[in-house]
ChimeraX commands (.cxc) that place a marker at each C-alpha (Angstrom):
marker #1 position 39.44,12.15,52.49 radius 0.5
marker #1 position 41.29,9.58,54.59 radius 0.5
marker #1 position 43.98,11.23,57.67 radius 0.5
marker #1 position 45.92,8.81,59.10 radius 0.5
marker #1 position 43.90,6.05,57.60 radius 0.5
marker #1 position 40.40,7.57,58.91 radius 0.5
marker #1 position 37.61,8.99,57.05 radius 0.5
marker #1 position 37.51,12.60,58.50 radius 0.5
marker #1 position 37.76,15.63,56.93 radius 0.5
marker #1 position 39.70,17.96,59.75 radius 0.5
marker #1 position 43.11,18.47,60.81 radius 0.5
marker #1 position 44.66,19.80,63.74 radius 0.5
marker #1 position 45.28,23.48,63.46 radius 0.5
marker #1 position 48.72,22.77,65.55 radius 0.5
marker #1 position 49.81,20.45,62.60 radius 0.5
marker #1 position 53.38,21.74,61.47 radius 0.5
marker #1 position 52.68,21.68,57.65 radius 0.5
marker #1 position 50.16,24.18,58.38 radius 0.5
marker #1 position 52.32,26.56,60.35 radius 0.5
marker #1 position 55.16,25.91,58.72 radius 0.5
marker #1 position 54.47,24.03,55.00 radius 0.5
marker #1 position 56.86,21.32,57.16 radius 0.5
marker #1 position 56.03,18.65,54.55 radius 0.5
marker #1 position 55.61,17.36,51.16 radius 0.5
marker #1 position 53.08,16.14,48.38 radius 0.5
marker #1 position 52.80,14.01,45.36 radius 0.5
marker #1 position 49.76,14.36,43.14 radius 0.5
marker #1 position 49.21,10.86,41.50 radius 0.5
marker #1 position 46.99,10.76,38.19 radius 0.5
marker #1 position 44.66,7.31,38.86 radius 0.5
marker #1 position 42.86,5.87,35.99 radius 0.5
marker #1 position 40.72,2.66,36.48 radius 0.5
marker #1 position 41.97,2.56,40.07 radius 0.5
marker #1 position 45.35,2.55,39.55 radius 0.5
marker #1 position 47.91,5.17,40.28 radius 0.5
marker #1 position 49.90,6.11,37.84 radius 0.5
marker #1 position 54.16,6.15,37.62 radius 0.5
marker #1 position 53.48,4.79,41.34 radius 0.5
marker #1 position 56.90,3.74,42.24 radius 0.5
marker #1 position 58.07,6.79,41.03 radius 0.5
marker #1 position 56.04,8.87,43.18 radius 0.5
marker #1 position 57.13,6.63,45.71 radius 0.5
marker #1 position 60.81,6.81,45.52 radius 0.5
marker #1 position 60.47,10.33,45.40 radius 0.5
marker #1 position 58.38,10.79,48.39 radius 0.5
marker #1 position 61.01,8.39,50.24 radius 0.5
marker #1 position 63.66,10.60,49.37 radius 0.5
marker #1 position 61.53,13.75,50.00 radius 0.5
marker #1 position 61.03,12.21,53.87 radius 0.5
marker #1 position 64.36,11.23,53.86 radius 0.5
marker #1 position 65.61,14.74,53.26 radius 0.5
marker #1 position 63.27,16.41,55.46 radius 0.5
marker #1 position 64.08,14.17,58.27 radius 0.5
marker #1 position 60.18,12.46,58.60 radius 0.5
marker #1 position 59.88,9.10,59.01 radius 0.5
marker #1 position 58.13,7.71,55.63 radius 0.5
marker #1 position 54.94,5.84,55.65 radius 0.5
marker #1 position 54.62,2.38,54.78 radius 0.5
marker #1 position 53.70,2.39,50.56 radius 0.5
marker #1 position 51.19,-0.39,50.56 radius 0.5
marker #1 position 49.49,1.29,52.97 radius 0.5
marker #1 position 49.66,4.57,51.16 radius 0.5
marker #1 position 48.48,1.99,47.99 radius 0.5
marker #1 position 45.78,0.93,49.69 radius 0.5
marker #1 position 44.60,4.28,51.06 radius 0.5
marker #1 position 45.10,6.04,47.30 radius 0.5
marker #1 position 42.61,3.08,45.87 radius 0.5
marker #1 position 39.98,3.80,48.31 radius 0.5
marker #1 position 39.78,7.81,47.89 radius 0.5
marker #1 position 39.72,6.97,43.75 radius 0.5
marker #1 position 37.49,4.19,43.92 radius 0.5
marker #1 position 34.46,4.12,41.29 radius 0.5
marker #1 position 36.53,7.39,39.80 radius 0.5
marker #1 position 37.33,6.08,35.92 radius 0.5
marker #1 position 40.01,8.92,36.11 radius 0.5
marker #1 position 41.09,11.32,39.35 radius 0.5
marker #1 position 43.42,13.06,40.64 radius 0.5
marker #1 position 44.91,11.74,44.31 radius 0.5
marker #1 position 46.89,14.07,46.61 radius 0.5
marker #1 position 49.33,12.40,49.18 radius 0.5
marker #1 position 50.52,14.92,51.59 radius 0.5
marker #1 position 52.88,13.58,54.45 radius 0.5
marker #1 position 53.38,16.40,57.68 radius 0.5
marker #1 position 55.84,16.44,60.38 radius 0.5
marker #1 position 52.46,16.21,62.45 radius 0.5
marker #1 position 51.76,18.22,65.57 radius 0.5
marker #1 position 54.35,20.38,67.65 radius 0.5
marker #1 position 54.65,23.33,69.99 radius 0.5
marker #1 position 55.47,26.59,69.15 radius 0.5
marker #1 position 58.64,27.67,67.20 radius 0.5
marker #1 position 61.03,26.12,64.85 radius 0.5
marker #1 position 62.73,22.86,66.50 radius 0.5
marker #1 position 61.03,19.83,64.81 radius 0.5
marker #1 position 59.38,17.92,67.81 radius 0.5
marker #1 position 61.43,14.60,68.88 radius 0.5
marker #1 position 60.23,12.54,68.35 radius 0.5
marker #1 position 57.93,13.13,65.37 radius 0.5
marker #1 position 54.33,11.45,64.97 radius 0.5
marker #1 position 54.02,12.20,60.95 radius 0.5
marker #1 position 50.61,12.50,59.95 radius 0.5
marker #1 position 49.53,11.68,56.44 radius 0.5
marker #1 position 46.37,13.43,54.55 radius 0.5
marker #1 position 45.34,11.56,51.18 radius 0.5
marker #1 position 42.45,12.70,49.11 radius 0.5
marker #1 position 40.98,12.70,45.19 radius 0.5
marker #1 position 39.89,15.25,42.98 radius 0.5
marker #1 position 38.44,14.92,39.64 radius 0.5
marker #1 position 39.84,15.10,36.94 radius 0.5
marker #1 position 40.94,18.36,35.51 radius 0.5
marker #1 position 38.66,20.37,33.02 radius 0.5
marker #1 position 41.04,21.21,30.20 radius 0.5
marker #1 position 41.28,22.12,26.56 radius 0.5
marker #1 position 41.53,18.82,24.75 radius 0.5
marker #1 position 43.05,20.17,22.16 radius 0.5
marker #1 position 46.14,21.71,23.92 radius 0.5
marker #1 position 47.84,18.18,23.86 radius 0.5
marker #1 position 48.03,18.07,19.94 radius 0.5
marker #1 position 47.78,21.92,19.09 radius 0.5
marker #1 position 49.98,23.13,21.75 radius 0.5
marker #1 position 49.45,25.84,24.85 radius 0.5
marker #1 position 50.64,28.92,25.16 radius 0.5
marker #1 position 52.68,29.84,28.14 radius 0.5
marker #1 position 54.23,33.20,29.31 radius 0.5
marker #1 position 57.46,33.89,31.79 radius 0.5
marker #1 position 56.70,34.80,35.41 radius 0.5
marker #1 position 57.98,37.51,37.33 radius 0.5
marker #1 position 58.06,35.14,40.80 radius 0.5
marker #1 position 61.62,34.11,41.18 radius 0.5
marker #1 position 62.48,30.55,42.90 radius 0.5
marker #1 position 65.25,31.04,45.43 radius 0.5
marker #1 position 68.54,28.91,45.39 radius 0.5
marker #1 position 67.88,26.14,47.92 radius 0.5
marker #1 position 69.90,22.78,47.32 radius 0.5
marker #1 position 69.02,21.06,50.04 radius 0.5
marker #1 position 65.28,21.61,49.30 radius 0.5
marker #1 position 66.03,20.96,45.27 radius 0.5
marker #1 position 64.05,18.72,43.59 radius 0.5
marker #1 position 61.51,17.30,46.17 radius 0.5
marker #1 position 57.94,18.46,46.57 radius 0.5
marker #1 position 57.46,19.97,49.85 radius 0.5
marker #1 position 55.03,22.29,51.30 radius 0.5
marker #1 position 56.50,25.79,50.35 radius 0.5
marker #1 position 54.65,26.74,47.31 radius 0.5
marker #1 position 54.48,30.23,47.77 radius 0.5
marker #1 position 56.79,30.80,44.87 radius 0.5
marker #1 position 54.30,29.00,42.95 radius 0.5
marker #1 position 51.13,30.76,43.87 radius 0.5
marker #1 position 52.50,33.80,43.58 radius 0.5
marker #1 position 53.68,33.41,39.79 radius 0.5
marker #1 position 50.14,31.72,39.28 radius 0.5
marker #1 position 48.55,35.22,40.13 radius 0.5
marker #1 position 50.18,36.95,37.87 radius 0.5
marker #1 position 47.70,35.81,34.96 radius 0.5
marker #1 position 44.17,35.67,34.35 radius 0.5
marker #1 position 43.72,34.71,30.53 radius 0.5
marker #1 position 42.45,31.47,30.61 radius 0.5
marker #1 position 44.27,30.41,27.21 radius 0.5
marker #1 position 47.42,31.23,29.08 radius 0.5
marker #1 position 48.02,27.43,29.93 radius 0.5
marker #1 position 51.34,27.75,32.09 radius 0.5
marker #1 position 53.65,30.55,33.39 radius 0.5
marker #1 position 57.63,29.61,32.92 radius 0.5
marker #1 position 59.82,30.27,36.02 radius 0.5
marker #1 position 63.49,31.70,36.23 radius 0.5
marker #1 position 66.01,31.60,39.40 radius 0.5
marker #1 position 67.44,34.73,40.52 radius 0.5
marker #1 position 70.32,34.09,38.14 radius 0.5
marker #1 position 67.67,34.45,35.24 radius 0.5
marker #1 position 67.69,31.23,34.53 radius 0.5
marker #1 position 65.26,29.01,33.09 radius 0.5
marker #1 position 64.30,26.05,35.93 radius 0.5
marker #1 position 60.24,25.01,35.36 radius 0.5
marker #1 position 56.52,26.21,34.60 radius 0.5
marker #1 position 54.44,27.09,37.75 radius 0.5
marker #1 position 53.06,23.27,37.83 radius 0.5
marker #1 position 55.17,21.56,35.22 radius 0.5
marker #1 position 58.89,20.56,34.13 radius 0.5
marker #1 position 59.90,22.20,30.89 radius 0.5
marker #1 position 61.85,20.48,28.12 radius 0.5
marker #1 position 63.58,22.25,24.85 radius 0.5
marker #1 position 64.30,21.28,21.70 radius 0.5
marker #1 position 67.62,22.39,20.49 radius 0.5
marker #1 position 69.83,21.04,17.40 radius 0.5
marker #1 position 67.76,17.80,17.51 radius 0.5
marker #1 position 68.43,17.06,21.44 radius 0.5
marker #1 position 66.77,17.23,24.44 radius 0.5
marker #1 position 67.16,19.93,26.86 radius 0.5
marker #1 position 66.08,19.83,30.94 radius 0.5
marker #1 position 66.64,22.56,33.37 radius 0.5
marker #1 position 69.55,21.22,35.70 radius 0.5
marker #1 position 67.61,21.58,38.70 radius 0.5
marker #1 position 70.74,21.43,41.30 radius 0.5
marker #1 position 69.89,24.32,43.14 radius 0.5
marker #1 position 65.98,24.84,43.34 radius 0.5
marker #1 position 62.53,23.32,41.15 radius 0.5
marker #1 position 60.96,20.10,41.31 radius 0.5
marker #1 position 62.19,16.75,39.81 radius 0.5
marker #1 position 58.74,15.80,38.03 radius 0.5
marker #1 position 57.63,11.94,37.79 radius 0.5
marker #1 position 56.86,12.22,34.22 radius 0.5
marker #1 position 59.78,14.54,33.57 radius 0.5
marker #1 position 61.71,11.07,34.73 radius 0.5
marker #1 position 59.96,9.65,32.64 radius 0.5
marker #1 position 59.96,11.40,29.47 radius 0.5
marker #1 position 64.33,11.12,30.06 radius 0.5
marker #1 position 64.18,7.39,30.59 radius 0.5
marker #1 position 61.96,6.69,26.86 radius 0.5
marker #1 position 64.27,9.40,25.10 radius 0.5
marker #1 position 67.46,7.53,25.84 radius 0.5
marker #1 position 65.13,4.21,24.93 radius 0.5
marker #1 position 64.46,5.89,21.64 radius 0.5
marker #1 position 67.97,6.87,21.01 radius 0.5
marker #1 position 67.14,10.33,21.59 radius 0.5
marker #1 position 70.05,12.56,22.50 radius 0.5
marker #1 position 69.24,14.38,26.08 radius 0.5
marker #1 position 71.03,16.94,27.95 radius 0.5
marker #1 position 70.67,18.33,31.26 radius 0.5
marker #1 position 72.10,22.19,31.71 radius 0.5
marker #1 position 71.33,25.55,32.44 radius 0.5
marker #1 position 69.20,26.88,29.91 radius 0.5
marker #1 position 68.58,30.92,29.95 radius 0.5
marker #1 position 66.68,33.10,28.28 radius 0.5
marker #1 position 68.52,33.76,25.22 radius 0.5
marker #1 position 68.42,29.49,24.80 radius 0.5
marker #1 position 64.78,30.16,25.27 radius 0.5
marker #1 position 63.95,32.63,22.50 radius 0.5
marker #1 position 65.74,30.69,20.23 radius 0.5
marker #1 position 65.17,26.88,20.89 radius 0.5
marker #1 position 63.69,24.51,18.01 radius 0.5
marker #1 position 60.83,23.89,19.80 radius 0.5
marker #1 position 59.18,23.30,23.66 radius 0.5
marker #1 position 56.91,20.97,25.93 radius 0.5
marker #1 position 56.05,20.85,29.46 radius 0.5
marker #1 position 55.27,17.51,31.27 radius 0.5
marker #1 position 54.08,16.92,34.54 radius 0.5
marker #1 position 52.04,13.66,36.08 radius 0.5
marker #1 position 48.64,15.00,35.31 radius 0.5
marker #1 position 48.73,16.81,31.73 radius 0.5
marker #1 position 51.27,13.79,30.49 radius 0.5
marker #1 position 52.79,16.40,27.78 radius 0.5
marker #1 position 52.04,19.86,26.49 radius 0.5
marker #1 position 53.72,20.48,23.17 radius 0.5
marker #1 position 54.46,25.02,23.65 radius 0.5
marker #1 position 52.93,26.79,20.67 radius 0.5
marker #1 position 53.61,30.39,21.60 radius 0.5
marker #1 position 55.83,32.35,24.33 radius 0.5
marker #1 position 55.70,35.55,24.83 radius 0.5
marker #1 position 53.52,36.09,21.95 radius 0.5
marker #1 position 56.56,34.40,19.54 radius 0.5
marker #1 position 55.56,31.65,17.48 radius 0.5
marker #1 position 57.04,27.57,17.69 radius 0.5
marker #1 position 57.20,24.54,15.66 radius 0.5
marker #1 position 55.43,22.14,17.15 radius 0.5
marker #1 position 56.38,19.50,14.70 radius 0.5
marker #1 position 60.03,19.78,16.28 radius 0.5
marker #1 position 58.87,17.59,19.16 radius 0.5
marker #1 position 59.53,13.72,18.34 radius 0.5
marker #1 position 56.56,11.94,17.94 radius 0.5
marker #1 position 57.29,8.90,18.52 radius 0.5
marker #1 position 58.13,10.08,21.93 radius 0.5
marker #1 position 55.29,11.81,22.76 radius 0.5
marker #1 position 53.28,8.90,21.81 radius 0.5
marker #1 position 55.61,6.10,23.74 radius 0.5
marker #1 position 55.24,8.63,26.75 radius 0.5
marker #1 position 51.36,9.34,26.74 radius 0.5
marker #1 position 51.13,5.39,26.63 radius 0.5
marker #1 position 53.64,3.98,29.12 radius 0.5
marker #1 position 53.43,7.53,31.28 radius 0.5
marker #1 position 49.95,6.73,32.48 radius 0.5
marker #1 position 50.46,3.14,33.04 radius 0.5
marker #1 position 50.61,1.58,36.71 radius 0.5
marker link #1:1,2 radius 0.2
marker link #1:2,3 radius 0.2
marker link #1:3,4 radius 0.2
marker link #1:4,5 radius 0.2
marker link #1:5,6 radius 0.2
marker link #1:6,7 radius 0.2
marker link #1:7,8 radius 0.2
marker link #1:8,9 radius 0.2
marker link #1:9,10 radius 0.2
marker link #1:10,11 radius 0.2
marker link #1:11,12 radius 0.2
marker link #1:12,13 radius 0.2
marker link #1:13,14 radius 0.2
marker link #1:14,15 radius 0.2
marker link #1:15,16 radius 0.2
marker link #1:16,17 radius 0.2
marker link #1:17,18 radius 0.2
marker link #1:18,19 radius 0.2
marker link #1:19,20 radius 0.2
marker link #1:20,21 radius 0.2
marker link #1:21,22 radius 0.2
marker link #1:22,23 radius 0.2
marker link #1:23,24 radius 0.2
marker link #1:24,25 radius 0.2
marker link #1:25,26 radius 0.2
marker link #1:26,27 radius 0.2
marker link #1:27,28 radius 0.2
marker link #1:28,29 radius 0.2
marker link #1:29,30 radius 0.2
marker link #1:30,31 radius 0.2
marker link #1:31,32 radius 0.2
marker link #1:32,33 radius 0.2
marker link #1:33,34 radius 0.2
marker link #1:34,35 radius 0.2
marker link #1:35,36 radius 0.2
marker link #1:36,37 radius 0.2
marker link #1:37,38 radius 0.2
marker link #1:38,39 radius 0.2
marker link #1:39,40 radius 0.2
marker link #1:40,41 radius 0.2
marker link #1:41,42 radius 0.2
marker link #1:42,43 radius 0.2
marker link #1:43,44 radius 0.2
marker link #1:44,45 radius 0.2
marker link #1:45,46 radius 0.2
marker link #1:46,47 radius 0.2
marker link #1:47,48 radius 0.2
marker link #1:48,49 radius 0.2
marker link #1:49,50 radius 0.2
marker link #1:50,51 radius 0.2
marker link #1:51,52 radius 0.2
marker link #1:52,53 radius 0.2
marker link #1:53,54 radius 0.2
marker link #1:54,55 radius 0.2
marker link #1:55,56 radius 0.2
marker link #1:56,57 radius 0.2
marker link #1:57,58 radius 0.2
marker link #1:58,59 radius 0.2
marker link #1:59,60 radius 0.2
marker link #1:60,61 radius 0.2
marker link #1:61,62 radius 0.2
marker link #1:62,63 radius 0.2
marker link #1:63,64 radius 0.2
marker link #1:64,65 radius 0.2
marker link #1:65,66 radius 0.2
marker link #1:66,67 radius 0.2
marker link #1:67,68 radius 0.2
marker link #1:68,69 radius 0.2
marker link #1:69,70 radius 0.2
marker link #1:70,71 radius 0.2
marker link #1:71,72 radius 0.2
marker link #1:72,73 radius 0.2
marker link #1:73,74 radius 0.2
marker link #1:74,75 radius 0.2
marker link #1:75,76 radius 0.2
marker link #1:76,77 radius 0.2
marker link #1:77,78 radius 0.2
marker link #1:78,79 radius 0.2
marker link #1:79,80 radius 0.2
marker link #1:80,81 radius 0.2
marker link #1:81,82 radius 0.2
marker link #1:82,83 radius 0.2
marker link #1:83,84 radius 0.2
marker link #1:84,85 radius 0.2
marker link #1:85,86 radius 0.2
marker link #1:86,87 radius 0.2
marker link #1:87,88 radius 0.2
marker link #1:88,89 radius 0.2
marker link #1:89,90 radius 0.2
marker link #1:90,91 radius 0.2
marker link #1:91,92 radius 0.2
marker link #1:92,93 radius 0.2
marker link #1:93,94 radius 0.2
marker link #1:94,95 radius 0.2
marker link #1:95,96 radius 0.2
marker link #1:96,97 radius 0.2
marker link #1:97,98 radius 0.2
marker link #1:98,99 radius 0.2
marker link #1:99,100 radius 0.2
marker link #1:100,101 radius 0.2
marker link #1:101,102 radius 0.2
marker link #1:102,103 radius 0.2
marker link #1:103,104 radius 0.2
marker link #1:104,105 radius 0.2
marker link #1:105,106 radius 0.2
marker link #1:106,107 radius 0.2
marker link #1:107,108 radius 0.2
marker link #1:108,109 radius 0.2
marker link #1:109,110 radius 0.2
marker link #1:110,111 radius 0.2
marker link #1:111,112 radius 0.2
marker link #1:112,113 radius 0.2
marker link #1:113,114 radius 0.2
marker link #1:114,115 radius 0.2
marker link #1:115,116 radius 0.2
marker link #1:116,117 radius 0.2
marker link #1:117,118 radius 0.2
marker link #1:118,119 radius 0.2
marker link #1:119,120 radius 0.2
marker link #1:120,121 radius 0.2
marker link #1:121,122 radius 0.2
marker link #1:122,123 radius 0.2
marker link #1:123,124 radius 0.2
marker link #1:124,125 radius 0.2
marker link #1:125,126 radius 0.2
marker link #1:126,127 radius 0.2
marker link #1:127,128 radius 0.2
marker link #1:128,129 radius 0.2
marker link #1:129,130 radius 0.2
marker link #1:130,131 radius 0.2
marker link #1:131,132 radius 0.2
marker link #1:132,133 radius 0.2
marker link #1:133,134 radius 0.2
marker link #1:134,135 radius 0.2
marker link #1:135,136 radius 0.2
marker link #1:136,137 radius 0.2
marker link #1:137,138 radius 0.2
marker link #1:138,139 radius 0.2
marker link #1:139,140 radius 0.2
marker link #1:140,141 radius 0.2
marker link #1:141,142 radius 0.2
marker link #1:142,143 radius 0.2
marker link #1:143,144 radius 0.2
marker link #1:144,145 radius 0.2
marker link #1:145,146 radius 0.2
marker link #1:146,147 radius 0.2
marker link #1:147,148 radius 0.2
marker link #1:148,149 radius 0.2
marker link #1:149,150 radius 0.2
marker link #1:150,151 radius 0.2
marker link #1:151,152 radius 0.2
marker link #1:152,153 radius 0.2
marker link #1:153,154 radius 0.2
marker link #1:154,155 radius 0.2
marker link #1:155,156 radius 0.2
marker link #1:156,157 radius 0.2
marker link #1:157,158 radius 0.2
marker link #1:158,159 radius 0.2
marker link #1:159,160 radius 0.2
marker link #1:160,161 radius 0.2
marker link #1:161,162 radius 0.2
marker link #1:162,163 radius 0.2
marker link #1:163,164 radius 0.2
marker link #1:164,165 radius 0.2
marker link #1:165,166 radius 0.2
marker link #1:166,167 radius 0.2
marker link #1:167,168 radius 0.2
marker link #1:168,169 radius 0.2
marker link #1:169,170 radius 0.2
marker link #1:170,171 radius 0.2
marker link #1:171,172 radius 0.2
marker link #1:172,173 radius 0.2
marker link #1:173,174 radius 0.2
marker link #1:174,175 radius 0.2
marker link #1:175,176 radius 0.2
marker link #1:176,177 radius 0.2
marker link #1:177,178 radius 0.2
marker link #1:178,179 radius 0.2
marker link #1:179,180 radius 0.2
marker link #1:180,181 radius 0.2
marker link #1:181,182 radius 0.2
marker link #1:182,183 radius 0.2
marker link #1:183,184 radius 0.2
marker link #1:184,185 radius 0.2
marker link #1:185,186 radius 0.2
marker link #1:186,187 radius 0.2
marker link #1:187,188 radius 0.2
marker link #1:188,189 radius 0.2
marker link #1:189,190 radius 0.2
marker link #1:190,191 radius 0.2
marker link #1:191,192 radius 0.2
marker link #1:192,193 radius 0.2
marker link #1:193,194 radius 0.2
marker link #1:194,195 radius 0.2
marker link #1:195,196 radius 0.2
marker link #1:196,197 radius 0.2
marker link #1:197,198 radius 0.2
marker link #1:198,199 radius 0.2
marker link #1:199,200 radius 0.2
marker link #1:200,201 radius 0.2
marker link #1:201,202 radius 0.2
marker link #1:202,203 radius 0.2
marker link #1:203,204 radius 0.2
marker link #1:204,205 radius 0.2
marker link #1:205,206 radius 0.2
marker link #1:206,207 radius 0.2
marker link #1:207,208 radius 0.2
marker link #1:208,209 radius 0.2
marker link #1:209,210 radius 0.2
marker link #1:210,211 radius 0.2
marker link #1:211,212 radius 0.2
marker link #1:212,213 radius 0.2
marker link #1:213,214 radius 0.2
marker link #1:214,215 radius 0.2
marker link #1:215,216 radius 0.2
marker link #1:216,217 radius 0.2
marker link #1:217,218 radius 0.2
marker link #1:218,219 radius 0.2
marker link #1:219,220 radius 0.2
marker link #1:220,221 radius 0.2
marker link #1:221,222 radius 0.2
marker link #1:222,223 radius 0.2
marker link #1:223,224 radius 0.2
marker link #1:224,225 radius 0.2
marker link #1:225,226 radius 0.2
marker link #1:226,227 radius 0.2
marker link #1:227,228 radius 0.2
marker link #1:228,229 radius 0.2
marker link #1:229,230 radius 0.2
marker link #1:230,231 radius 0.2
marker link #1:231,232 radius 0.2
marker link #1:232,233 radius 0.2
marker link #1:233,234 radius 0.2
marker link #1:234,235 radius 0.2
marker link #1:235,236 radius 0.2
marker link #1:236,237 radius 0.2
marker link #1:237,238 radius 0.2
marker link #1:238,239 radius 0.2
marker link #1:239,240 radius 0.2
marker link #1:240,241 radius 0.2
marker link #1:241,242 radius 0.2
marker link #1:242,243 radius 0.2
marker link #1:243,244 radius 0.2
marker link #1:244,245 radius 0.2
marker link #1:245,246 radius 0.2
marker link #1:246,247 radius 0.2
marker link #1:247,248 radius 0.2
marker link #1:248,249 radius 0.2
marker link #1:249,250 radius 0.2
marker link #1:250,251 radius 0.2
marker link #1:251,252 radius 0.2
marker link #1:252,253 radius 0.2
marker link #1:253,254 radius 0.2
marker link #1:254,255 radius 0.2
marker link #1:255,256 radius 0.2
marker link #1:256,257 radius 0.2
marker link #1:257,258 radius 0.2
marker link #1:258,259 radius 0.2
marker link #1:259,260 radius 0.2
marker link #1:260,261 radius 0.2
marker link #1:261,262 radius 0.2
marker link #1:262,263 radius 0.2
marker link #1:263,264 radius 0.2
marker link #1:264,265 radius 0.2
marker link #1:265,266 radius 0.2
marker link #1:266,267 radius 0.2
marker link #1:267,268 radius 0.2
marker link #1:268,269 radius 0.2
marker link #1:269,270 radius 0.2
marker link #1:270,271 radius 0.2
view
């Protein structure tokens, strides 16, 4: 674990992403020391510190600091997290701000290999996400949402729990963006007012309209749901998760291209 460039392994208990989750993340897969959809990560960690008002660290830095946690890992999982560092007590960000960044690896995640070709089954959460535009789509600190959808399942072939707004509609899985398949197209959760605008979800847009496939981003609700052709989550770490079953109802995984699961899987994980 590196903070602020040293190897230590504490943080101050003062530190404002720790009183107040005043901060964000990316979680970057590495393979053969190199981090994956990197300049994506980046440019959404610059906008992320550009929205929350901290100054953004420098990225070959942050490039250099990411090898050296993953280093003699074949594959790992790196965690950036970026604070508004120390303050005093209350609210008012400190002025100026001293941002402190924490980067660290994990290994790689024990999964069901199978659940990339056979398809996961998922369920929908109770945990609503709250309407917050200005927070939309960047990956900051507040994950309570999050953990407390994740709690509300314990069956470990449950893969991922699908999360609504408080408008009922459909906006992402616990740790993953969803995508539908609906009269041949593809369809992402507009994610104007509240979820997270995934790397590989970017991703997976940018080879569909390569590939000619028609995309569309909308609300989707529950009714679109029940009745789409067919579903997949994507996030930075799992690549893609073709959806078997929701809710205990049944789904075509052969609805999901396959040529663009396979162009993803290879260019997703590439530097």
């Amino acid at each position: 674990m590196l903070i602020d460039g040293n190897p230590e392994n504490r943080i101050s208990a003062l530190d404002r992403g720790l009183h107040y989750g005043d901060g964000l993340f990316e979680t970057v897969s590495v393979i053969d020391g190199d981090p994956c959809l990197w300049n994506r990560h980046m440019s959404r960690l610059d906008e992320s510190c550009r929205r929350l008002g901290i100054p953004g660290p420098d990225q070959d830095t942050l490039l250099d600091e990411c090898r050296r946690v993953a280093e003699d890992a074949e594959r790992c999982v790196v965690k950036i997290l970026v604070t508004r560092g120390e303050g005093g007590r209350g609210y008012m960000p400190p002025d100026p701000v001293t941002p402190r960044r924490v980067i660290y690896s994990t290994p790689w995640p024990q999964r069901a290999e199978n659940w990339h070709t056979d398809g996961v089954r998922v369920r929908i959460c109770s945990a609503r996400l709250a309407s917050t535009p200005s927070l939309a789509g960047i990956k900051h600190l507040n994950r309570l949402p999050q953990v407390m959808a994740r709690a509300e399942w314990h069956d470990p072939e449950i893969a991922e729990g699908l999360m609504l707004d408080g408008d009922d509609r459909v906006i992402e899985g616990t740790m993953s963006n969803l995508f539908m398949v609906s009269d041949d197209r593809l369809v992402t959760p507009d994610l104007t007012n509240c979820g997270v605008a995934g790397v590989m979800q970017g991703k997976v847009i940018e080879m569909a309209s390569q590939l000619n496939i028609p995309i569309e981003i909308r609300d989707i609700t529950l009714d679109m749901l029940r009745n789409a052709q067919g579903l997949f989550l994507t996030n930075s770490v799992i690549g893609i998760w073709p959806v078997k079953e929701v809710e205990g109802r049944k789904l075509d995984i052969s609805s999901i291209n396959g040529e663009l699961v396979n162009s993803v899987m290879e260019q997703g994980f590439s530097f």
